[in-house]
C-alpha positions as CSV (number, residue, x, y, z in Angstrom):
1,X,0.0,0.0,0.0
2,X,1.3,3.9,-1.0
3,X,0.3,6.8,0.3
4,X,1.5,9.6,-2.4
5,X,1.4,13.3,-1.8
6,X,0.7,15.2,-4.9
7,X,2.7,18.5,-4.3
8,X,4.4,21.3,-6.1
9,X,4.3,24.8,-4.5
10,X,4.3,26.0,-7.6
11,X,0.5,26.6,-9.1
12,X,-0.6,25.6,-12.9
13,X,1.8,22.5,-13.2
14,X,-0.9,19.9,-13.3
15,X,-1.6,19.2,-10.3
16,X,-4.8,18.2,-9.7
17,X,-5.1,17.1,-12.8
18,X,-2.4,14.2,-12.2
19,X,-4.0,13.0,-8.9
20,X,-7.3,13.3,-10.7
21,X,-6.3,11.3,-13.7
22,X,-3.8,8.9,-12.4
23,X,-6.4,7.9,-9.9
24,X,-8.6,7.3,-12.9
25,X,-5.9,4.9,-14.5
26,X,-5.2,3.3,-10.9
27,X,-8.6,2.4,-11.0
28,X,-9.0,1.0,-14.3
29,X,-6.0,-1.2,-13.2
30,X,-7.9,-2.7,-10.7
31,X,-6.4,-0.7,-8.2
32,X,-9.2,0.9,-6.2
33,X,-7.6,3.8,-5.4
34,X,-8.4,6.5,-2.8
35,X,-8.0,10.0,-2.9
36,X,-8.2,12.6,-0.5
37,X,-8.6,16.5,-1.1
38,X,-6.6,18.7,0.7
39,X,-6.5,21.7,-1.2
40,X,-9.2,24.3,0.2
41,X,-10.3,25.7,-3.3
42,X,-11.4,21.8,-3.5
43,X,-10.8,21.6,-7.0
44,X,-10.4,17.9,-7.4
45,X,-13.5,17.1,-5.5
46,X,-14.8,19.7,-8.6
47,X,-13.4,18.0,-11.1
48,X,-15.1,14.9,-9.2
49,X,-18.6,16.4,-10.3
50,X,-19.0,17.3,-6.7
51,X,-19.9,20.4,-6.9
52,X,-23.4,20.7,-5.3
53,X,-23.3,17.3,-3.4
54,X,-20.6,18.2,-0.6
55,X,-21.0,19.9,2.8
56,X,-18.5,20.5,5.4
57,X,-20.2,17.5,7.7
58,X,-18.5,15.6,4.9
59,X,-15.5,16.6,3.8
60,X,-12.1,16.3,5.0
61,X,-12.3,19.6,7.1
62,X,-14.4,17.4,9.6
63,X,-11.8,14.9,10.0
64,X,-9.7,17.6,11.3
65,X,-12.5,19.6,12.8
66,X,-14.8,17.2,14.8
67,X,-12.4,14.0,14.9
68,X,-15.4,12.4,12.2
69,X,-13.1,8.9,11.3
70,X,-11.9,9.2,7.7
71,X,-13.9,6.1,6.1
72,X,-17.3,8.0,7.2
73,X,-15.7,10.8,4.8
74,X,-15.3,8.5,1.6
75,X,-17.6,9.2,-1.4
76,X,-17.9,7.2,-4.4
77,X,-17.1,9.0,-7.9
78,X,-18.5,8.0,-11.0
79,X,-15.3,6.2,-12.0
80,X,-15.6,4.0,-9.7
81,X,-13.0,5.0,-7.0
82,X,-13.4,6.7,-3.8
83,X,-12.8,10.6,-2.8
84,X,-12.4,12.0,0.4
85,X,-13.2,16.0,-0.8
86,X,-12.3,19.5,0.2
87,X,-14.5,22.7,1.4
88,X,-13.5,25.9,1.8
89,X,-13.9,25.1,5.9
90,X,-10.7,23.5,5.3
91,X,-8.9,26.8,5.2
92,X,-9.3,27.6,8.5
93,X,-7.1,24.5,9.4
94,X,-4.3,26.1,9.8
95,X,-5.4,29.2,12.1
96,X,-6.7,26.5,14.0
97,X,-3.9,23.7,14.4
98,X,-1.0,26.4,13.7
99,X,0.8,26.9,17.1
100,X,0.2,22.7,17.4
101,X,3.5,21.1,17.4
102,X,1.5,17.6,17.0
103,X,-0.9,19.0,14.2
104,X,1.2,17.7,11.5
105,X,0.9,14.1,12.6
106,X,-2.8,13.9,12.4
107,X,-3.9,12.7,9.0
108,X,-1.0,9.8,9.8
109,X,-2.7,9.0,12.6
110,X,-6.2,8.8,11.3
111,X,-5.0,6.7,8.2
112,X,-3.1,4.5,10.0
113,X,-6.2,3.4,12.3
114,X,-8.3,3.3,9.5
115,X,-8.2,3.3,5.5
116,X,-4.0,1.9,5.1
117,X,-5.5,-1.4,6.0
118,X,-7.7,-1.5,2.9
119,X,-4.4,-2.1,0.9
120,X,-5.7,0.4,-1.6
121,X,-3.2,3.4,-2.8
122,X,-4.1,6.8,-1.5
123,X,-2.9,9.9,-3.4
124,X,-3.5,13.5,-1.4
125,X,-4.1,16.4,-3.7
126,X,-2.0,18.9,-1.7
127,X,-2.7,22.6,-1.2
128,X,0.3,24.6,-3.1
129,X,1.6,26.3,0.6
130,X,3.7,24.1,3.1
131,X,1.5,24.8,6.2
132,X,-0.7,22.7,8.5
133,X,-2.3,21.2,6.1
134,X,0.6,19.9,3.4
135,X,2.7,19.1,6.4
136,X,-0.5,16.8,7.3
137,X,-0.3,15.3,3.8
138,X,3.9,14.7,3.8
139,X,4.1,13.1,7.3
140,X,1.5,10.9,6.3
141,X,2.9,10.0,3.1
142,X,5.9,8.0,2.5
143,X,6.0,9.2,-1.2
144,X,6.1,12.3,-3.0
145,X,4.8,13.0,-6.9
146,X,6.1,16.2,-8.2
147,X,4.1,17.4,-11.0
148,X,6.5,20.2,-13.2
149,X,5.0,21.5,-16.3
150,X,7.2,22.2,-19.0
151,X,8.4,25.7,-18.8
152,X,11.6,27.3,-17.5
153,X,10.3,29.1,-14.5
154,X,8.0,25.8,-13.3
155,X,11.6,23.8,-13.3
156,X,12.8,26.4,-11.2
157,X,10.5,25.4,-8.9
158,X,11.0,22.6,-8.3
159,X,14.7,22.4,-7.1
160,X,13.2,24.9,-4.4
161,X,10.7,22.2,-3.8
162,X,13.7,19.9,-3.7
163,X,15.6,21.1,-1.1
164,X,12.3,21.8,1.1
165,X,11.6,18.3,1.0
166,X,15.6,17.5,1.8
167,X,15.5,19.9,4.7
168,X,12.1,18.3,5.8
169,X,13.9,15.0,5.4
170,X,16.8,15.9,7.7
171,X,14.3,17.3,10.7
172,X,12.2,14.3,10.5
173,X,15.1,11.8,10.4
174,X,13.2,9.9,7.3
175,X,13.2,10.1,3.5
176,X,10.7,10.4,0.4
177,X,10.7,8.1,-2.2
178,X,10.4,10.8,-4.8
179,X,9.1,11.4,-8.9
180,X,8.7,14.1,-11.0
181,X,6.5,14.2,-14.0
182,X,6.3,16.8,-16.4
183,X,3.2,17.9,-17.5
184,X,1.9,20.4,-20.4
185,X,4.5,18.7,-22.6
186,X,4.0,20.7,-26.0
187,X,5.8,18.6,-28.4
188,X,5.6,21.1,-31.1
189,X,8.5,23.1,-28.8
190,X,11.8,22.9,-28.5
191,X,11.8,24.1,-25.2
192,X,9.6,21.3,-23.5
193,X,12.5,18.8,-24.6
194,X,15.4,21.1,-23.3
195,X,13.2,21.7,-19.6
196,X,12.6,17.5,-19.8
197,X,16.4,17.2,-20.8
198,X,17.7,19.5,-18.0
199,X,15.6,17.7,-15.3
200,X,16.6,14.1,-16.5
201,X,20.5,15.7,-16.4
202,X,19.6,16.7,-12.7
203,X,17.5,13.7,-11.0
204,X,18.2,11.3,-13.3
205,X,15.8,8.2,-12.9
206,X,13.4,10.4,-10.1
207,X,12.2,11.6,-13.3
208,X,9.3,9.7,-15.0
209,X,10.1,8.6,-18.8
210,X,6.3,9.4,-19.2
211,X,5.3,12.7,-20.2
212,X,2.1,14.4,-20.1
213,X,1.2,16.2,-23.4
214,X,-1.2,19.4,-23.2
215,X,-4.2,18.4,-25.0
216,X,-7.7,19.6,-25.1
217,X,-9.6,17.1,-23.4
218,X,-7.3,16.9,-20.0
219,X,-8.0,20.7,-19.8
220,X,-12.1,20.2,-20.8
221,X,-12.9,17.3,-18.8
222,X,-12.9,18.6,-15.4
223,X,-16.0,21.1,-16.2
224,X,-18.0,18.4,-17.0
225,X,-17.1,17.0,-13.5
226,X,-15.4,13.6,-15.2
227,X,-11.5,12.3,-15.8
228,X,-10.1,12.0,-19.0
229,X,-11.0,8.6,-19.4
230,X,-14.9,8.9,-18.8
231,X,-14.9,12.4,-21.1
232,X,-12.1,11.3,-23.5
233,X,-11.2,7.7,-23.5
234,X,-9.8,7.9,-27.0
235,X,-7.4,10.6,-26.2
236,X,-3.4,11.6,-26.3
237,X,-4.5,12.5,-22.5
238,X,-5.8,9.4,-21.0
239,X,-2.7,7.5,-23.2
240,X,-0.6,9.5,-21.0
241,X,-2.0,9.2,-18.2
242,X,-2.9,5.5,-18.5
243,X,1.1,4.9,-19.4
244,X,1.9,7.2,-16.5
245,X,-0.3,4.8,-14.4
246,X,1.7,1.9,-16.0
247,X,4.8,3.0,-15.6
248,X,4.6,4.1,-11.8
249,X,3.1,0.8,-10.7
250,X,6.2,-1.5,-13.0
251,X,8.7,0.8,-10.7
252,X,6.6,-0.1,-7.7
253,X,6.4,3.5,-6.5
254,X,2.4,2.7,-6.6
């Protein structure tokens, strides 16, 4: 069983749409995978066509909030798999848990008691600030997925995001079994390849030989509250993400 954080602090990599998609995949693998929203603007549970059919009572501010146990906070998406979503309620986590040393350790707490014995993966949708809540997501995790879209300033990014996680590393005395995927892969550029070919040079194999191409239908599907494989089956999108998916899983890192 994995527990993968989904994290970049860096907005408009992909985010959501990798733990969205590749959840998709892990499911059509046979994988029954969960996910759990931990971004207040709640955009995977969105993208989840749960836009009308969530209140705070069920969300993951709850867990946090009233101690509710996380398997009372699963919902089943169309696809199949199971969501725990977001609220806005959630952004008041961190005004309330902020000057509480032990905050961090409570999503780790609450999945260990109750949904790592399922044997399912679990990948968290991280909020893009390293606060109460993505600290929540990272101690619980013993994984890390670094979405990095193709463009100069986004690989930037993520060598700050790099040594975060190696300073984090250091004070917690453990490591994360790390990946970065780039995303919004334009073919048609030069520069995608050189961004690609100077993060391969970097982190050598910590860098997925899957890349996601920007296409249409990964950026459409989400409105119509579905993964690319329920809106798009047929696409360059849910290739990607299905050999994403593939490759992940061969490695073991899922």
């Amino acid at each position: 069983m994995a527990v993968i954080a989904v994290f970049n602090q860096k907005g408009g990599v992909g985010k959501t749409t990798t733990c969205l998609n590749l959840a998709a995949a892990l499911s059509l693998a046979q994988r029954s995978p969960i996910a759990i929203d931990m971004d207040p603007q709640g955009h995977l549970s969105l993208a989840c066509g749960l836009k009308n059919g969530t209140n705070q009572e069920r969300s993951i501010a709850a867990f946090f909030r009233d101690k509710t146990p996380l398997a009372k906070l699963l919902h089943n998406t169309p696809a199949g798999w199971q969501l725990i979503p977001a609220t806005l309620e959630l952004s008041k986590i961190d005004a309330l848990y902020g000057s509480d040393p032990q905050a961090a350790k409570m999503l780790k707490q609450g999945l260990g008691e109750e949904l790592t014995l399922t044997g399912a993966p679990i990948l968290i949708d991280c909020c893009p600030m390293l606060g109460v809540l993505t600290l929540n997501a990272l101690l619980a995790s013993d994984r890390v997925l670094i979405p990095v879209s193709a463009d100069y300033l986004s690989q930037h990014g993520v060598h700050r995001l790099d040594a975060a996680l190696n300073v984090l590393e250091k004070k917690l005395q453990r490591s994360f079994e790390r990946r970065i995927v780039v995303t919004r892969f334009d073919s048609r550029r030069k520069l995608s390849y050189d961004i690609y070919d100077k993060l391969k040079e970097r982190y050598g194999n910590l860098v997925c030989k899957t890349r996601i191409g920007e296409t249409v239908a990964l950026a459409t599907s989400p409105m119509h509250g579905l993964d690319v494989f329920a809106y798009a089956p047929q696409s360059p999108g849910a290739a990607d993400y299905k050999a994403l998916a593939k490759e992940l899983m061969d490695s073991g890192f899922v």
